[in-house]
C-alpha positions as CSV (number, residue, x, y, z in Angstrom):
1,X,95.8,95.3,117.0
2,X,94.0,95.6,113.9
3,X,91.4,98.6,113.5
4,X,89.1,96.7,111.2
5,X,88.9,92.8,112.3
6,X,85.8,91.2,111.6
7,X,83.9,88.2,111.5
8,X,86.5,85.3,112.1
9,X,87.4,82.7,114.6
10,X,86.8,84.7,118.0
11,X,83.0,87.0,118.8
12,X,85.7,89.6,119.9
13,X,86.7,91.6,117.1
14,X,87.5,94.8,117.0
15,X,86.5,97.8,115.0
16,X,83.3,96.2,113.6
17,X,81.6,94.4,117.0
18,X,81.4,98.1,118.8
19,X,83.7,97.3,121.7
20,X,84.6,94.1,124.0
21,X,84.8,90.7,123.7
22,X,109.1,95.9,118.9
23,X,111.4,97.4,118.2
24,X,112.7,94.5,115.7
25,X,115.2,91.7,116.8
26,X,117.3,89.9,114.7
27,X,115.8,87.7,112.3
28,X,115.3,84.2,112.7
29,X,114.6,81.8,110.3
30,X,111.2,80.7,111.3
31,X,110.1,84.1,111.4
32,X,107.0,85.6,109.1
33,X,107.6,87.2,106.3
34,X,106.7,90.8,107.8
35,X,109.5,90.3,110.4
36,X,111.9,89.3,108.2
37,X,111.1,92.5,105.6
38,X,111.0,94.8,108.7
39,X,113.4,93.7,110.2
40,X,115.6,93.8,107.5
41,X,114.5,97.1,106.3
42,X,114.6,98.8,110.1
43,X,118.6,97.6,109.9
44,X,119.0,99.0,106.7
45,X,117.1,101.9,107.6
46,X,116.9,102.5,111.0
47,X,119.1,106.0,110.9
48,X,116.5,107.7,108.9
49,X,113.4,105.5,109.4
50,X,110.4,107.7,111.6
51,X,109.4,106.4,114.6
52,X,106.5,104.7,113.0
53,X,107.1,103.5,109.8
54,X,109.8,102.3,107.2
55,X,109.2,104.5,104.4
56,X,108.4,108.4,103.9
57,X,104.8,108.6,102.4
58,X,106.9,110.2,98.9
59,X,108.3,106.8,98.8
60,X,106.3,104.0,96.6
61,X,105.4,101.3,98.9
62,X,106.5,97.8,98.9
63,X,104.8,95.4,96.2
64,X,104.1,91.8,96.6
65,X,102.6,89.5,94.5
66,X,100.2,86.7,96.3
67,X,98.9,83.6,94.9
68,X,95.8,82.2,96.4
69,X,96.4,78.6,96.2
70,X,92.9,76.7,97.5
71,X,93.4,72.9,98.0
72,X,91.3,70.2,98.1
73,X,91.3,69.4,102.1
74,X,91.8,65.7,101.4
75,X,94.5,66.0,99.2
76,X,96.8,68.7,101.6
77,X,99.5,66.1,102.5
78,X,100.4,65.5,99.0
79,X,100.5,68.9,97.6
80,X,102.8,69.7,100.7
81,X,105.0,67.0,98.9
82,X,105.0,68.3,95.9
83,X,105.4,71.6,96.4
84,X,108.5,70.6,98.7
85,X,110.0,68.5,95.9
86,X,109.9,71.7,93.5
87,X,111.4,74.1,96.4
88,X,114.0,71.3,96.1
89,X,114.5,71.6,92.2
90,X,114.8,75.5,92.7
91,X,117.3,75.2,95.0
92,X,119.3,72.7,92.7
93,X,118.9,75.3,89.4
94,X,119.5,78.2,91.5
95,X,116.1,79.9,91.5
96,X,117.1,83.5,92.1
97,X,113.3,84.2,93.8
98,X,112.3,84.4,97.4
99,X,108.5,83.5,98.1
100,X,107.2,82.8,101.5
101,X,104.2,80.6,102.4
102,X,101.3,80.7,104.8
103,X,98.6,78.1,105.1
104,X,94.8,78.9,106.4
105,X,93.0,77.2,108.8
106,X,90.3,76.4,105.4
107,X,92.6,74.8,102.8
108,X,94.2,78.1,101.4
109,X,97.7,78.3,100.8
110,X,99.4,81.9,100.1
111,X,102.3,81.7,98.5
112,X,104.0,85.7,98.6
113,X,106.7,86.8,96.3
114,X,108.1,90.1,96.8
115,X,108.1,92.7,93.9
116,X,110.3,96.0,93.2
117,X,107.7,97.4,90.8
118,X,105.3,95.7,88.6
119,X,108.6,95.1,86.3
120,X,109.2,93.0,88.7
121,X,106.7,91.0,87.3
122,X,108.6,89.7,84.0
123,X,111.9,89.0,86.1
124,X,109.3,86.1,88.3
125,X,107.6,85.1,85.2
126,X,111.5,85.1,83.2
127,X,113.1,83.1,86.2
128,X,110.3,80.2,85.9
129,X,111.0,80.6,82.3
130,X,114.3,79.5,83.1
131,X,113.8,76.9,85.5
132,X,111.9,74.6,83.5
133,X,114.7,75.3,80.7
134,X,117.1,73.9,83.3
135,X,114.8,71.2,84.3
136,X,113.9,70.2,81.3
137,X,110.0,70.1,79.7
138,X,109.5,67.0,81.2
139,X,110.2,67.3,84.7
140,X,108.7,70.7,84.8
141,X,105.5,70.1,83.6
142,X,105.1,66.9,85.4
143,X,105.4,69.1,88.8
144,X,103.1,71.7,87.6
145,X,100.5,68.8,86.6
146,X,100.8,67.0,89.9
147,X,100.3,70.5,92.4
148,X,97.5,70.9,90.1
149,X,95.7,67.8,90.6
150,X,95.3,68.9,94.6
151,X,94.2,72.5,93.8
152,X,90.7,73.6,93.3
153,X,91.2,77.3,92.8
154,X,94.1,79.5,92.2
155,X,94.0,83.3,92.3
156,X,97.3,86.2,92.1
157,X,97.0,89.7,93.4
158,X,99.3,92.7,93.6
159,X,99.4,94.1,97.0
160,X,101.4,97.4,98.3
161,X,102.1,97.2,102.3
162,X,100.9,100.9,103.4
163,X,103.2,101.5,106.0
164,X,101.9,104.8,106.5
165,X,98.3,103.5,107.4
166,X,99.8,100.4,109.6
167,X,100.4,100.2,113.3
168,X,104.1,99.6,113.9
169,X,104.8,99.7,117.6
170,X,108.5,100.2,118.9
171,X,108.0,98.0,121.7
172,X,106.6,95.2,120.2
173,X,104.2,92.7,123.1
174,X,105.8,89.4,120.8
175,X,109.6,88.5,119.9
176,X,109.3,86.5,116.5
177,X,110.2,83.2,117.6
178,X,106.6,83.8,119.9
179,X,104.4,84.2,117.1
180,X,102.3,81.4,115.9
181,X,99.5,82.4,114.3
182,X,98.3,85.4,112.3
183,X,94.8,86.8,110.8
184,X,93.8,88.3,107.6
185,X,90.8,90.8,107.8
186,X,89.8,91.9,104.1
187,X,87.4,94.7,104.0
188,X,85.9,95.5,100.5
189,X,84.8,98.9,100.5
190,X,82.2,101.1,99.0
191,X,83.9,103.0,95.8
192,X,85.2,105.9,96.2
193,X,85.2,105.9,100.2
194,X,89.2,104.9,100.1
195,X,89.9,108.5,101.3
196,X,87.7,108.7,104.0
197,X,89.2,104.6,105.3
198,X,92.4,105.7,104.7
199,X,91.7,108.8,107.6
200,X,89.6,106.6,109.7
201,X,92.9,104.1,109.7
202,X,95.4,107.2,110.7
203,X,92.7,107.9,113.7
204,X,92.9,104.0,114.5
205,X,96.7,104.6,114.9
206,X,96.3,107.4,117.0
207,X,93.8,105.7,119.1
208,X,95.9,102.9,119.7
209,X,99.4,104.2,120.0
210,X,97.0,106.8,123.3
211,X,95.9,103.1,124.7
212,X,99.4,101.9,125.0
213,X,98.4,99.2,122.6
214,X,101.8,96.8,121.5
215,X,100.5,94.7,118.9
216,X,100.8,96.0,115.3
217,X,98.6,96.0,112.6
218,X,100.1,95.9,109.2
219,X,97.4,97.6,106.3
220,X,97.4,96.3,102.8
221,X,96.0,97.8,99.6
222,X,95.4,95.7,96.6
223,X,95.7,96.8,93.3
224,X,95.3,94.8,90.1
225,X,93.9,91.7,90.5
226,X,90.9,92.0,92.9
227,X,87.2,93.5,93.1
228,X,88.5,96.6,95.1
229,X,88.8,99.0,96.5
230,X,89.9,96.2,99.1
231,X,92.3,96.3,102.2
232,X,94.0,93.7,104.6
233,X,94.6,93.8,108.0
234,X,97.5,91.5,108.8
235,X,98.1,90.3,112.7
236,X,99.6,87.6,114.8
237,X,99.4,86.2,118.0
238,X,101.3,83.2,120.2
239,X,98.1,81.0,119.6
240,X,94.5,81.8,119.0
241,X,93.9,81.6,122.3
242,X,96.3,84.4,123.3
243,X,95.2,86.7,120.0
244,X,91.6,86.8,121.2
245,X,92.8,87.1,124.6
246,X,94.9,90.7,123.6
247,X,91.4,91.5,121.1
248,X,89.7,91.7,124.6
249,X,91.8,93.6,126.4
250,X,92.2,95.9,123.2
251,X,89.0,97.1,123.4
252,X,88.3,97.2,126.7
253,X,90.9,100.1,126.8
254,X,89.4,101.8,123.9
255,X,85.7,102.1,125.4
256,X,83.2,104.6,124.2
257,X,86.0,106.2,121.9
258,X,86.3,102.5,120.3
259,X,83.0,102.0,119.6
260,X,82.3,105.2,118.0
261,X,85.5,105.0,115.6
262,X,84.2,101.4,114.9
263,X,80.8,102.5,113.5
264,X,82.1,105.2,111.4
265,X,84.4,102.3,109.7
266,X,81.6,99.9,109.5
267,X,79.8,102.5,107.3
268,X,82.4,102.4,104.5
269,X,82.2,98.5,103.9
270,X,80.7,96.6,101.5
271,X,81.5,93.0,102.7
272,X,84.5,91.6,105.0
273,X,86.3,87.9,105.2
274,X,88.4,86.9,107.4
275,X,91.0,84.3,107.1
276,X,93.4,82.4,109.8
277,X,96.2,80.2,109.8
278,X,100.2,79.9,110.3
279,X,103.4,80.6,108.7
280,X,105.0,77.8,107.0
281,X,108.9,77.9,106.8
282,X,108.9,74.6,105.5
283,X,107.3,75.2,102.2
284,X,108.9,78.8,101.8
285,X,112.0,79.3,99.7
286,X,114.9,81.6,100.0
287,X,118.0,81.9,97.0
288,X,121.2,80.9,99.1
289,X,122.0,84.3,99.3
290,X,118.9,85.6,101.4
291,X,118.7,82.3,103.5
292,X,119.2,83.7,106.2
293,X,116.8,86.5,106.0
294,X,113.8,86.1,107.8
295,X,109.9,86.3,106.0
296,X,108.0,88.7,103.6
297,X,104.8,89.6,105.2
298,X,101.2,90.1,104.0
């Protein structure tokens, strides 16, 4: 579980409250976008891949793009609709970009495209280019206007997924077709104390992997786009129910030892939010080739 979860849904959280209260299968097409990128990756990579992670810490870590999509709470059926009639119109015209969506539990939708590089970045913006060229003016624009009209605030980021700072058990406590509800933990830092987090996090793996623990956490680091130096903690559960239930008994294996890497973390941060919610297969969007290729995660 994650090493830095904070204020949220559930008194319980670990790393900042001092204490209490997989290997990957095939993918599935409800799964999150982490297990489908793992998963995929682990296949493609299992023969070198280290026990622990995906990537060597030479190699540049995965880039994703996220938009921030606030609604209006009264308005969230119909910008469902819409946004579902325009992954229709990019499977008609063949839109050659995979995003995956996640809703919150307070009216944000994140919508999670995933990025080679930042040149990556005029391929998205070149394939939308295209798609309203094949849609014509028209048609495009009078989607664009209509999501518009349900959202109240829209924000991008750049994240890389640090697999070398995430917890990536072998054997995993959930199968993806369990999960059914994750957490975002951001933690804002004070400047200049990424170095010392970034240690802290390693000894949060350490800790865990001694206690036995099976759920992952998965660590983000933003880049452009955001007041950093910020981080993400990404987690799941079956329900909210069961993911406080596993906080609990988290840190009631960690103890003392807990507590004390907990305060040492708190010191570093600046401010935290936490976010909850579900993965939404129905308003993600794979090219027919990668339809069958289970989620991008953040």
């Amino acid at each position: 579980m994650s090493p830095f979860l904070l204020t949220g849904l559930w008194p319980k959280k670990r790393r900042f409250d001092g204490g209490l209260p997989k290997s990957y299968s095939l993918p599935d097409k409800e799964a999150p976008m982490r297990v489908r990128i793992l998963t995929a990756l682990a296949l493609a990579f299992s023969a070198l891949a280290p026990p622990c992670g995906l990537f060597s810490q030479e190699s540049a870590p995965p880039l994703y793009l996220m938009a921030d999509i606030l609604v209006d709470v009264s308005r969230a059926a119909e910008y469902e609709s819409v946004l579902k009639d325009l992954i229709t119109a990019l499977g008609k015209h063949g839109f050659p970009v995979q995003f995956d969506t996640y809703s919150t539990d307070d009216s944000h939708y994140y919508i999670i495209y995933g990025l080679e590089n930042y040149a990556g970045v005029d391929r998205w913006k070149a394939a939308w280019s295209d798609l309203a060229r094949k849609m014509g003016p028209d048609a495009f624009q009078s989607l664009r206007r209509r999501m518009a009209a349900a959202e109240l605030e829209r924000d991008y980021r750049f994240w890389y997924f640090r697999t070398d700072i995430s917890f990536l058990p072998q054997n995993e406590r959930l199968k993806p077709k369990e999960i059914g509800y994750y957490t975002w933990d951001y933690v804002w830092l004070v400047p200049g104390a990424e170095g010392e987090f970034e240690a802290l996090n390693k000894e949060w793996i350490a800790l865990s992997r001694s206690r036995g623990a099976r759920d992952p956490f998965l660590t983000y680091a933003s880049d452009l786009g955001s007041n950093g130096p910020v981080y993400c903690w990404f987690e799941y559960g079956k329900s909210a129910a069961d993911y406080a239930l596993a906080e609990e008994k988290f840190w009631k294996s960690l103890g003392d030892d807990g507590a004390a890497l907990s305060k040492r973390t708190r010191a570093l941060i600046r401010r935290t939010e936490t976010k909850t919610g579900r993965y939404r297969p129905d308003l993600s969007y794979a090219p027919p080739p990668l339809a069958e290729v289970s989620p991008i995660l953040l």
